[in-house]
C-alpha positions in Angstrom: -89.2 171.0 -37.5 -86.0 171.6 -39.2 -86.6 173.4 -42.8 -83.4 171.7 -44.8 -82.2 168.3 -45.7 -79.0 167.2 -44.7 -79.2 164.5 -47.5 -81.8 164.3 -50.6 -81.4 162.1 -53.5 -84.1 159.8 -55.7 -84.8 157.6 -51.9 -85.8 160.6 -50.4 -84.9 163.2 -47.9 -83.4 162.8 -44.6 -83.7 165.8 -42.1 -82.8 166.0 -38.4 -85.6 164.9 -37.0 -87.7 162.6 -40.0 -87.4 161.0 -43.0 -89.1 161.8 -46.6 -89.0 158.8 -48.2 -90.2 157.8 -51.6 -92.3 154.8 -50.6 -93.1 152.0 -52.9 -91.2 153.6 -55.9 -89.9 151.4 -58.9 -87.4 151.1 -61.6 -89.7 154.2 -63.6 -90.5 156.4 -60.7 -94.2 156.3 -59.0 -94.7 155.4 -55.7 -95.3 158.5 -53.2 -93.4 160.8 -51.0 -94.6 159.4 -47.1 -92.7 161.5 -44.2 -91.7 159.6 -41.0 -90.6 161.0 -37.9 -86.6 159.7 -37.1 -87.7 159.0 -33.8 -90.3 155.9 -35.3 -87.7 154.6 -37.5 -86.3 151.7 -35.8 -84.2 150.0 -38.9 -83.0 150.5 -42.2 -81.2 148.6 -44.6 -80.2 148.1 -48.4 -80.5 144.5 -50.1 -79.6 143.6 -53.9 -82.1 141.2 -55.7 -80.9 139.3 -58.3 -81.8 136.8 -60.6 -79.0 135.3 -61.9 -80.5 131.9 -63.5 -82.9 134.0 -65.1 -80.2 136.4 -66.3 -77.7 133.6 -68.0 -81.2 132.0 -69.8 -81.5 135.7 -71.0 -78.0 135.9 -71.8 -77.8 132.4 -74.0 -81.1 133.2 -75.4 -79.0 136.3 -76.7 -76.2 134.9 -78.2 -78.5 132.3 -80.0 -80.2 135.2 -81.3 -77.2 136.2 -83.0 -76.8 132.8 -85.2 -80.0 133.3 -86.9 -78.7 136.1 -89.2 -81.7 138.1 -89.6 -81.8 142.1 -88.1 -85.2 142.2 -85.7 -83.9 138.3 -84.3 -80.6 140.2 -83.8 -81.8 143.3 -82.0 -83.9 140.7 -79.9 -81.4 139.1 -79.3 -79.4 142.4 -77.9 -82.4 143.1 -75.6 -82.6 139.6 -74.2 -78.9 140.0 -73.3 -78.8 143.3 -72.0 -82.0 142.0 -69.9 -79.8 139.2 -68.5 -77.0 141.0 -67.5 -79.3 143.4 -64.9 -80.6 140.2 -63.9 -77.5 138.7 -62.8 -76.0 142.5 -61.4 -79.5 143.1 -59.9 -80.9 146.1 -58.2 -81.2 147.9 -55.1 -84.2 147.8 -52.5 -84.1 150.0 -49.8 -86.3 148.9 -46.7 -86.9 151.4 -43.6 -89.0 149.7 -40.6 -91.2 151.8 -38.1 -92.0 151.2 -34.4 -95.0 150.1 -35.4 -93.3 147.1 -37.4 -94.4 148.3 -41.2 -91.8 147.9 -43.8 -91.7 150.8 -46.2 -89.6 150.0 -49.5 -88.0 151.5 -52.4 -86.9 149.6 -55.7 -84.4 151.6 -58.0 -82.5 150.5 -61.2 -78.9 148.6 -61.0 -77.5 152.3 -61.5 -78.8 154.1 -58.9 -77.0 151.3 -56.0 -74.9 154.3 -54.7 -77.6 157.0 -54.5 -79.2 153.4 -52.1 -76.0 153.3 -50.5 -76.3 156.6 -49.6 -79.7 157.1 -48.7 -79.2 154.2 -46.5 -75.9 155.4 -44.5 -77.9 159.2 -44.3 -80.7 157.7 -42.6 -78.4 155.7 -39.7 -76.3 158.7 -39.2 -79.3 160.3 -38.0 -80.7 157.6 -36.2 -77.5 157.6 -34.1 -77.3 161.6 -34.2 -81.0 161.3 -32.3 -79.4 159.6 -29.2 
């Protein structure tokens, strides 16, 4: 077993010859740390949920907020909108599938879709370095 990462980040580690990844985690961390042998990892891949009908409610429920004058309607208002617009950017979920056909995933927040990106593009570079 090789003793260094090639590639860490908040998705996990990748090493030459298995994957750490930081299975079932969420927008506020959790989830646990699962290692998985490269050669057992069969796909991975990256998708971006959204809700965009649920973000522009959010974001009109915001800006009608704004004509009721009072302070607390207004910082509700604020909150509703900055609610809405991570519906509508959405967020990353990174999805690694075993030989054995289980589905492992990560959820991070709508900053962290490059540190996905990059998880993602670490883990096939060593899937094709394995061949």
């Amino acid at each position: 077993m090789s003793s260094s990462a090639s590639f860490t980040n908040e998705f996990g580690s990748v090493y030459s010859d298995r994957v750490a990844f930081n299975d079932k985690k969420g927008w506020f961390g959790g989830g646990s740390e699962e290692e998985l042998p490269i050669r057992h990892v069969t796909s991975v891949k990256m998708e971006t949920t959204r809700r965009p009908i649920l973000g522009v409610i959010l974001v009109l429920v915001g800006f009608t907020c704004f004509s009721a004058g009072s302070a607390g309607t207004i910082l509700g208002g604020i909150v509703a909108m900055l609610l809405g617009v991570l519906m509508i950017i959405g967020w990353p979920t990174v999805t690694i599938n075993t030989a054995g056909n289980d589905l492992r995933r990560a959820t991070g927040g709508a900053w962290q879709k490059a540190e996905a990106q990059a998880f993602v593009a670490a883990v096939r570079k060593s899937l094709f370095d394995k061949t």
